[in-house]
Backbone bond lengths (Angstrom), bond angles and torsions (degrees), N, CA, C in turn:
res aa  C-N    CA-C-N  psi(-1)  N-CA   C-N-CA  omega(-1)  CA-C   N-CA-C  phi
1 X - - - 1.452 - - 1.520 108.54 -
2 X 1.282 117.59 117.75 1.643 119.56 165.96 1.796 119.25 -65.19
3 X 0.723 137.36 134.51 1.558 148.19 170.92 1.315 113.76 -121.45
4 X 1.827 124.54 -0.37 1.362 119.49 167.25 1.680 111.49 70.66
5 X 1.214 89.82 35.64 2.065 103.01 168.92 1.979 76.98 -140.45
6 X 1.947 82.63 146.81 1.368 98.18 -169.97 1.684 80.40 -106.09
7 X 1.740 95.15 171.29 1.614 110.66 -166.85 1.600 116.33 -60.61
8 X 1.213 99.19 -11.97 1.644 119.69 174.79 1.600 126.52 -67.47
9 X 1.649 95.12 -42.05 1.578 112.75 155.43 1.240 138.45 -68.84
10 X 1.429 94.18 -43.81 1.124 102.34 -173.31 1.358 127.19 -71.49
11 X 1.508 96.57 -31.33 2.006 115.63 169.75 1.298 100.01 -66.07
12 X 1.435 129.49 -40.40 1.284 129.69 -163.64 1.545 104.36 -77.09
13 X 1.567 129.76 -30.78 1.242 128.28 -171.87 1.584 101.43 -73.43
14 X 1.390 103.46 -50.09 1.745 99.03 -169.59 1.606 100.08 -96.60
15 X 1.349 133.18 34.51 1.472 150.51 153.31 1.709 93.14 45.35
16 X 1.519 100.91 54.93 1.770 110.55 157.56 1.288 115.98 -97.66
17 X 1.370 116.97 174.19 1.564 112.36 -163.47 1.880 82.20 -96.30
18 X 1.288 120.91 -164.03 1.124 129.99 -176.55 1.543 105.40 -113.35
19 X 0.882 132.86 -67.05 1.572 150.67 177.49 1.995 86.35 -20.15
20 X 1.476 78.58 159.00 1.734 103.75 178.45 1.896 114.42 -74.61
21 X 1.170 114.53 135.35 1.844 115.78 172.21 1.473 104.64 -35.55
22 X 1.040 118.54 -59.65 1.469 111.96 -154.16 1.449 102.19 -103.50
23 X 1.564 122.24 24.44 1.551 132.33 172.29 1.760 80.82 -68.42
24 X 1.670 114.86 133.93 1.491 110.54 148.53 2.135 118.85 -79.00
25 X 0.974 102.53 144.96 1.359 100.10 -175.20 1.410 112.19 -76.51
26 X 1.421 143.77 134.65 1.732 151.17 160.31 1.474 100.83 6.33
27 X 1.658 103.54 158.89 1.464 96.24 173.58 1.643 98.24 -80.19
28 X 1.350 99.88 -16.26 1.571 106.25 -166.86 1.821 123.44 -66.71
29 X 1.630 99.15 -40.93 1.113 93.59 138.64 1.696 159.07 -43.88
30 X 1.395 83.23 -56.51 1.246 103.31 159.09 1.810 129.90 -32.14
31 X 1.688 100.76 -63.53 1.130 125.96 163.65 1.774 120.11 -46.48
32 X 1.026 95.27 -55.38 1.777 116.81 162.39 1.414 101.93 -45.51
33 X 1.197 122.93 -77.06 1.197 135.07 -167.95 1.774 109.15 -32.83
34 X 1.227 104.44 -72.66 1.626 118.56 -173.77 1.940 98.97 -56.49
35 X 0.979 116.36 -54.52 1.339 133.94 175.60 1.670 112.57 -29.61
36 X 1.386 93.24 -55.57 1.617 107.52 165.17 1.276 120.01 -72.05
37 X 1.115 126.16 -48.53 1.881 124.96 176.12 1.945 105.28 -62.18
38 X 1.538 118.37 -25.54 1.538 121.47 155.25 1.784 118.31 -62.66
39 X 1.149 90.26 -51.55 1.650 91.15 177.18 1.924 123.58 -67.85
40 X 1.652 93.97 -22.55 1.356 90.73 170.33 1.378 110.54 -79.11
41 X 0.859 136.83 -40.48 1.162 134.52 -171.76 1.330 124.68 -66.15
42 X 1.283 113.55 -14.60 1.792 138.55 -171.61 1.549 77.47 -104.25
43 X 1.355 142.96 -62.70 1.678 139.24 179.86 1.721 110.48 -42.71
44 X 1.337 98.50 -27.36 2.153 102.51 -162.29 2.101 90.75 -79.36
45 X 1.630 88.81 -56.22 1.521 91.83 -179.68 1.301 123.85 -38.18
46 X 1.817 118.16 -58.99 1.316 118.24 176.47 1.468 105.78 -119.22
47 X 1.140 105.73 97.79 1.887 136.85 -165.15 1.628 91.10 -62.95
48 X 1.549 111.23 -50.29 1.597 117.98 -151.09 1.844 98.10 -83.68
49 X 1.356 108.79 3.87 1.597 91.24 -172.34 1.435 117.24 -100.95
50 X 1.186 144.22 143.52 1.017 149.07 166.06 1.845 127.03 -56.11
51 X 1.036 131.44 -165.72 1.456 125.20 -175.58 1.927 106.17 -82.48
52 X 0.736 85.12 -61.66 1.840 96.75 178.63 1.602 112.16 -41.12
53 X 1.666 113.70 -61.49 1.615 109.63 172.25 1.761 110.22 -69.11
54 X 1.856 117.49 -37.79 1.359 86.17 169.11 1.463 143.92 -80.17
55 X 1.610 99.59 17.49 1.257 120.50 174.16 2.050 104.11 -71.06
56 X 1.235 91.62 -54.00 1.196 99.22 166.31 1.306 143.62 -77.53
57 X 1.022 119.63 -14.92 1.689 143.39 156.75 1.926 93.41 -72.11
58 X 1.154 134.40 -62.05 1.657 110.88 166.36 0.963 130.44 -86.76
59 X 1.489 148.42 50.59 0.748 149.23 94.37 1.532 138.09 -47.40
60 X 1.613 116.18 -64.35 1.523 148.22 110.02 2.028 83.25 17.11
61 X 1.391 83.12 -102.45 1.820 73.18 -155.78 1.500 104.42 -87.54
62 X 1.676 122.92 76.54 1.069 113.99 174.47 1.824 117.97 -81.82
63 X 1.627 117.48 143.70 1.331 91.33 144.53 1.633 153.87 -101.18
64 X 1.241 130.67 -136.26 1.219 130.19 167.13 1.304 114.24 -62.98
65 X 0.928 112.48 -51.26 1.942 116.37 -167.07 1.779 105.82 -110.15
66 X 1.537 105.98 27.31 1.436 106.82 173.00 1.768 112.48 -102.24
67 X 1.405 118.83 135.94 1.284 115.27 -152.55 1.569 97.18 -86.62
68 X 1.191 121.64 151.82 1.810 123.98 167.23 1.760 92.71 -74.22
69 X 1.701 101.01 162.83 1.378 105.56 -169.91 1.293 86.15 163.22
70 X 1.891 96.28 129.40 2.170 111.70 -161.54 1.624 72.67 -75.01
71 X 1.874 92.74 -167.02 1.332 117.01 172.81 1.355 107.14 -85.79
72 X 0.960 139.68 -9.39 1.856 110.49 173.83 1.750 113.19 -86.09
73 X 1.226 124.52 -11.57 1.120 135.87 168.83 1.566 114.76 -78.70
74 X 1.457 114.46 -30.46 1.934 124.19 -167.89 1.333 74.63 -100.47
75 X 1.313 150.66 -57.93 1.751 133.51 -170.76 1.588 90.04 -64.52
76 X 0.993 141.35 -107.20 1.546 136.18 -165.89 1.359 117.97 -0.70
77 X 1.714 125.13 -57.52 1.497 134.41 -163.83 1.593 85.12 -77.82
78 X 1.464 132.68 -48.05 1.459 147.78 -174.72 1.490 97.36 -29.93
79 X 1.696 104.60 -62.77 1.671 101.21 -149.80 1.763 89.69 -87.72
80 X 1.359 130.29 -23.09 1.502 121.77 179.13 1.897 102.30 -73.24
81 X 0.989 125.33 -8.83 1.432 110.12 -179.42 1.493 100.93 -111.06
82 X 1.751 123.04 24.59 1.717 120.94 165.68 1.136 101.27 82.07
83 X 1.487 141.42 -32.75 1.330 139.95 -151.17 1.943 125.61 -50.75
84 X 1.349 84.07 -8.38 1.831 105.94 -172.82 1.448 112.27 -65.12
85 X 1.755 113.58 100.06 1.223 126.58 174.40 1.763 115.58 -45.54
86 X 0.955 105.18 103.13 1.921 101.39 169.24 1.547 112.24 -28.88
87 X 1.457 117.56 158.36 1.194 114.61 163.87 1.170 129.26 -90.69
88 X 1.316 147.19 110.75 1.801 151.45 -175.46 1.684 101.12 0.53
89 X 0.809 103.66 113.39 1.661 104.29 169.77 1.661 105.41 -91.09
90 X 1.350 108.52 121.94 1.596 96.94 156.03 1.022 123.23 -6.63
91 X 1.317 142.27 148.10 1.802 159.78 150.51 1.569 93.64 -67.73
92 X 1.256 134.52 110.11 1.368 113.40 147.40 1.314 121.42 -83.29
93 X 1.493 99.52 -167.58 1.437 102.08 -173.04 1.714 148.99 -69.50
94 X 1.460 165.69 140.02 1.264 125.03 -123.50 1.904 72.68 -77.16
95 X 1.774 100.68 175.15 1.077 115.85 145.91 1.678 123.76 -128.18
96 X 1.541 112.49 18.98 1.443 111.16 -168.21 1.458 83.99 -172.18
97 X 1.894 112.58 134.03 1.463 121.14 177.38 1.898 86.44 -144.30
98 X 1.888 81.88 124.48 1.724 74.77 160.38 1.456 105.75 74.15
99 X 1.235 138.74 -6.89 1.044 132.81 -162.93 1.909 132.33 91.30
100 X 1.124 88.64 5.44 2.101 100.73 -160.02 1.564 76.28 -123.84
101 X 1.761 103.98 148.30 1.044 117.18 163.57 1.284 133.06 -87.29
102 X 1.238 150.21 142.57 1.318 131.68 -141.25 1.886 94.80 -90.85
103 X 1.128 111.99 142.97 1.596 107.76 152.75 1.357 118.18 -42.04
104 X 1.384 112.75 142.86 1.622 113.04 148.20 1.563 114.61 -139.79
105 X 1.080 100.86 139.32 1.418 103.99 171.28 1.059 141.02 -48.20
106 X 1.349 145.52 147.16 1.081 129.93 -166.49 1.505 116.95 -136.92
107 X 1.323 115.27 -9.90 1.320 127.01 168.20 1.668 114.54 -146.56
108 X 1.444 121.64 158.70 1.286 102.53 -176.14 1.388 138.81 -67.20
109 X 1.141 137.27 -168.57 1.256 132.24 -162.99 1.944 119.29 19.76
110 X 1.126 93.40 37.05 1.736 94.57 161.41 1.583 131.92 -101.55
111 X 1.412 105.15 -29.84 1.110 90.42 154.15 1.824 93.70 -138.51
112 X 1.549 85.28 -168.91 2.193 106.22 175.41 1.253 105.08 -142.81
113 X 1.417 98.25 154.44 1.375 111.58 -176.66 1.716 91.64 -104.65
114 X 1.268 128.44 173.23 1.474 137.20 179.90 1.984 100.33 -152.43
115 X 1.001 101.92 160.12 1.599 94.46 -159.96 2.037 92.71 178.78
116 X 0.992 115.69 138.18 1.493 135.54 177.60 2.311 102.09 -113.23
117 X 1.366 95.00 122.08 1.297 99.10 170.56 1.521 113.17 -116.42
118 X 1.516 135.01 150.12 1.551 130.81 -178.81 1.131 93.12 -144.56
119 X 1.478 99.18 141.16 1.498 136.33 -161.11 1.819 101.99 -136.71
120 X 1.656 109.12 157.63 1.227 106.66 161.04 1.733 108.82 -122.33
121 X 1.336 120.66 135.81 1.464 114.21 154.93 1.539 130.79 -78.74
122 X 1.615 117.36 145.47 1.080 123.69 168.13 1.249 125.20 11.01
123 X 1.191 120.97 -68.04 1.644 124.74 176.55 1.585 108.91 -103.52
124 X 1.411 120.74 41.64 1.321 122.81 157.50 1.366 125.98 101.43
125 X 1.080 108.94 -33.71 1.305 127.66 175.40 1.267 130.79 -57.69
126 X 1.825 125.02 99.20 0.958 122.67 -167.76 1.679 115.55 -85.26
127 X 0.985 84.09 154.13 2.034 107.48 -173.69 1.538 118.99 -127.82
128 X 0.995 132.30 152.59 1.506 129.09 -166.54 1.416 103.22 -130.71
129 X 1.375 124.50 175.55 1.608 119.77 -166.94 1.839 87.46 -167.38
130 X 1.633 90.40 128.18 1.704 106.76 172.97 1.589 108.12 -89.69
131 X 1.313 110.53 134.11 1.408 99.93 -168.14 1.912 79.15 -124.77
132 X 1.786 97.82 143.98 1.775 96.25 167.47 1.722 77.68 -133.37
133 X 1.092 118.63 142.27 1.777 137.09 125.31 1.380 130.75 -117.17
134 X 1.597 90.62 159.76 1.515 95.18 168.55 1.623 113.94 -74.79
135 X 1.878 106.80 143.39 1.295 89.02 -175.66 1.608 123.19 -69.44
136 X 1.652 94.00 -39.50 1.615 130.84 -175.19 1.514 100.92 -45.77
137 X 1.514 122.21 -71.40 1.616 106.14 178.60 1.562 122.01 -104.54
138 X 1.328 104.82 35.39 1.745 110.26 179.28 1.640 100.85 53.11
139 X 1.103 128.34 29.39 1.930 119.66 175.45 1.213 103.03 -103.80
140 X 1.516 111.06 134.88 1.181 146.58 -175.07 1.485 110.43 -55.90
141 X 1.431 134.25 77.36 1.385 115.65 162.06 1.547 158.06 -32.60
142 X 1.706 92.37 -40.90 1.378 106.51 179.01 1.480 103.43 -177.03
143 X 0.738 135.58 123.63 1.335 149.88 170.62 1.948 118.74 -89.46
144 X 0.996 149.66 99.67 1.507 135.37 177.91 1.020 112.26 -130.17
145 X 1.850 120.69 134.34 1.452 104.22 -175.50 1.689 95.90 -117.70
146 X 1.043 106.72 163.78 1.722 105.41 174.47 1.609 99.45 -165.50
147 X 1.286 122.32 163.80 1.752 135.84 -178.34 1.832 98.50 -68.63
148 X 1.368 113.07 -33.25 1.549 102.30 -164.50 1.886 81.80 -142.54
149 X 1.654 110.62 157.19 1.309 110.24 143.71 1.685 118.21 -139.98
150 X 1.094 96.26 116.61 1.980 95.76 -178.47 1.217 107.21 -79.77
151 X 1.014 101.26 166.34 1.862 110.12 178.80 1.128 115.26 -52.45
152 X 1.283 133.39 -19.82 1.776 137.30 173.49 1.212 114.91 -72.03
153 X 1.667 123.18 -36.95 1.737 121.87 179.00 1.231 82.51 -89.94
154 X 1.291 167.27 -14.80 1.415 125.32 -174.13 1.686 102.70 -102.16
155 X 1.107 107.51 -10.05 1.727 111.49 157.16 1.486 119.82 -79.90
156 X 0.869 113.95 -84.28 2.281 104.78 140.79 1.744 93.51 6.11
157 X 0.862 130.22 -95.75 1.168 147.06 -145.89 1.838 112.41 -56.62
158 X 1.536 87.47 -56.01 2.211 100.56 165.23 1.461 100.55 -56.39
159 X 1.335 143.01 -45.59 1.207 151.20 -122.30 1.871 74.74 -99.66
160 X 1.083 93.53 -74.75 1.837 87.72 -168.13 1.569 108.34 -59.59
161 X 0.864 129.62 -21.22 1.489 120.26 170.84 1.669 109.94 -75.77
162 X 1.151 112.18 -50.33 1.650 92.93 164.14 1.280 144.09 -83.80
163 X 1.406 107.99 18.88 1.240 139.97 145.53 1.701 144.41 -27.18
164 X 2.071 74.80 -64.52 1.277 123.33 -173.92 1.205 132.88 -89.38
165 X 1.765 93.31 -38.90 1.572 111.95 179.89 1.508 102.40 -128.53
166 X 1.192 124.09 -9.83 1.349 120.83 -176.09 1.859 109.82 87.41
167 X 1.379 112.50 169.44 1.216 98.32 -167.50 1.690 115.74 -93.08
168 X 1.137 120.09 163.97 1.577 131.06 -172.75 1.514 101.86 -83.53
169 X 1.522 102.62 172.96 1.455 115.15 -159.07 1.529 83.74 -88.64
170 X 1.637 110.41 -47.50 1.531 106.91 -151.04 1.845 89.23 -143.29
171 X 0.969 129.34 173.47 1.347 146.08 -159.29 1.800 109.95 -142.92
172 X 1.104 120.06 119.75 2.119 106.47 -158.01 1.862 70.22 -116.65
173 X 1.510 116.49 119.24 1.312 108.41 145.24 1.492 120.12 -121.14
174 X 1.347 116.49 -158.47 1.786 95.91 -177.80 1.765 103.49 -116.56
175 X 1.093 114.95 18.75 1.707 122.85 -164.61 1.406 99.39 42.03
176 X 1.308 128.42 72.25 1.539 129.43 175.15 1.917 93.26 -86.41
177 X 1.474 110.37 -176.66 1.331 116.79 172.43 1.731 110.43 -72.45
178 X 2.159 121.00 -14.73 1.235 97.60 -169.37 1.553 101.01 -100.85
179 X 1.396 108.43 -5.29 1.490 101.66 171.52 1.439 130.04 -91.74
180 X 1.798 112.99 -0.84 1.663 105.38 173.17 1.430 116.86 -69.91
């Protein structure tokens, strides 16, 4: 049946090769082929390594009937046998502690985040900085830096923010040592 996609599409839609069923594939392939089911298996062993050390991890543990072959040929068979470690994705943020799902906000000023930053000046001297935002649109509440903060300026500090904006549903801190 014609449908007006040429054999080019059509292999390409259902991601078939083009060549005939009973075409045999290169010896070179071939060679490739086995080469790769060796390299996976040297990939399963050391899961955490990348292309470059398991270049060196097979070599390292070569065997008898395993062929030598530089690195642009072991990267080539590498990326045709899938073996390509993802790159680190960001950590996002928790979404479950303990079992409970965390709140999130859903409009602004519902909740704040609270957070302590430390810095050093010029001649050494370290300084710390109260940071409040909103969680909902990432905006900066208040920022304060000072040499020390006791529990009175960072209450000072809630006090004028709900002042300003009124008070939050919920408060996100990190239980550091300056907020117990």
């Amino acid at each position: 049946m014609h449908l007006g996609l040429s054999q080019r599409e059509a292999c390409k839609s259902v991601r078939a090769r083009r060549r005939a069923q009973h075409e045999i594939p290169s010896t070179k392939a071939q060679a490739d082929a086995q080469v790769a089911t060796r390299l996976t298996e040297v990939a399963q062993k050391h899961a955490e390594h990348g292309c470059r050390r398991l270049y060196n991890d097979y070599e390292r543990d070569a065997r008898d009937g395993d062929t030598y072959m530089n690195y642009k040929r072991f990267r080539r068979i590498y990326r045709l046998a899938g073996l390509q470690i993802g790159r680190r994705r960001r950590r996002g943020r928790a979404k479950i502690v303990r079992g409970r799902s965390l709140r999130r906000a859903t409009r602004p000023l519902e909740g704040w985040t609270l957070d302590f930053i430390h810095d050093r000046l010029a001649n050494g001297r370290a300084f710390r900085g109260l940071t409040a935002m909103d969680e909902f649109s990432r905006c900066g509440l208040a920022l304060d830096l000072a040499f020390a903060f006791p529990s009175r300026s960072v209450i000072a500090v809630l006090d004028r923010l709900a002042a300003a904006y009124g008070y939050p549903k919920y408060l996100r801190i990190d239980n550091g040592t300056e907020l117990t």
